[in-house]
N, C-alpha and C positions, 0 to 999 in steps of 0.2 A: 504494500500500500504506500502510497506520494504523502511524505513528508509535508503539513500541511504551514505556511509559515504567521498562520494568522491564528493558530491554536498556539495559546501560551500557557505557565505557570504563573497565578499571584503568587506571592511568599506570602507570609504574617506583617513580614515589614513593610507591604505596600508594592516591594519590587516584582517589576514584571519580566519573566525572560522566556523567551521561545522553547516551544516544547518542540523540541528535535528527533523525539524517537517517533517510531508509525501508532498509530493509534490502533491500542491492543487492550485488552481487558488486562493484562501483567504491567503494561508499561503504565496502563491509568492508574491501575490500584498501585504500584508503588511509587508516583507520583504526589498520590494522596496520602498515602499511608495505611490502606487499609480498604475495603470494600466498597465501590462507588452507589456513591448516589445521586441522581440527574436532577438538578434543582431550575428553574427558566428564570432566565435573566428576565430584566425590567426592561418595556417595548425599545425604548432609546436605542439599546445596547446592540437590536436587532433580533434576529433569529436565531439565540447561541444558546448554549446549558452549559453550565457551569457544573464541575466535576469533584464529588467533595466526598471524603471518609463518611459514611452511613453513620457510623460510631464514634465519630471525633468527639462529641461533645460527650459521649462518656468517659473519654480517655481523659486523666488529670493531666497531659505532658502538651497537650496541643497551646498553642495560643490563640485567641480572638483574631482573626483575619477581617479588619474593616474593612477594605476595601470592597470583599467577596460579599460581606455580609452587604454592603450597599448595593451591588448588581442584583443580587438576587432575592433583598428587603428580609433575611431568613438571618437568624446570627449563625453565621461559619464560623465554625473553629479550623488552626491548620493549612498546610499549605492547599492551594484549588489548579484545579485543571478549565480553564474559560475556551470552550471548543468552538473554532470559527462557526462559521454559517454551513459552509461546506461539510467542515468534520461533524457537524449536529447532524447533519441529513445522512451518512454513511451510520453514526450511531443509532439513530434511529430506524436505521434500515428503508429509509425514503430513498425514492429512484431520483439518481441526477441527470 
């Protein structure tokens, strides 16, 4: 699968850096830390979902991720996966 350059990583800290590997159920979950959960971004942002640990918020080790928690109006904890427009429609399984 095509490296997409418009799916990135939020950190905790705000920073954003491109997610480089293919978009894989192994690459997401250890991007997040743990089993994904598809959360939809706020209209603005476009047609994206945003990719977060199912169970962050019970883990005590994660931190508050503001920025994630503002795309998506849901408090995140932990680093996030924000999948382009493209990589949303392959995750969903929508034809391109």
């Amino acid at each position: 699968m095509e490296i997409s350059k418009d799916t990135v990583i939020i950190k905790t800290t705000g920073y954003q850096e491109p997610f480089l590997k293919d978009i894989s159920l192994d690459s997401l979950q250890e991007a997040v830390g743990g089993n994904i959960e598809a959360l939809p971004v706020v209209p603005s942002a476009g047609d994206r979902l945003l990719l977060v640990d199912e169970e962050g918020k019970l883990k005590n080790d994660f931190e508050p991720n503001q920025r994630a928690s503002a795309l998506c109006r849901h408090f995140v904890v932990g680093d996030v996966v924000l999948l382009s427009e493209a990589d949303t429609k392959l995750f969903r399984g929508d034809e391109t």
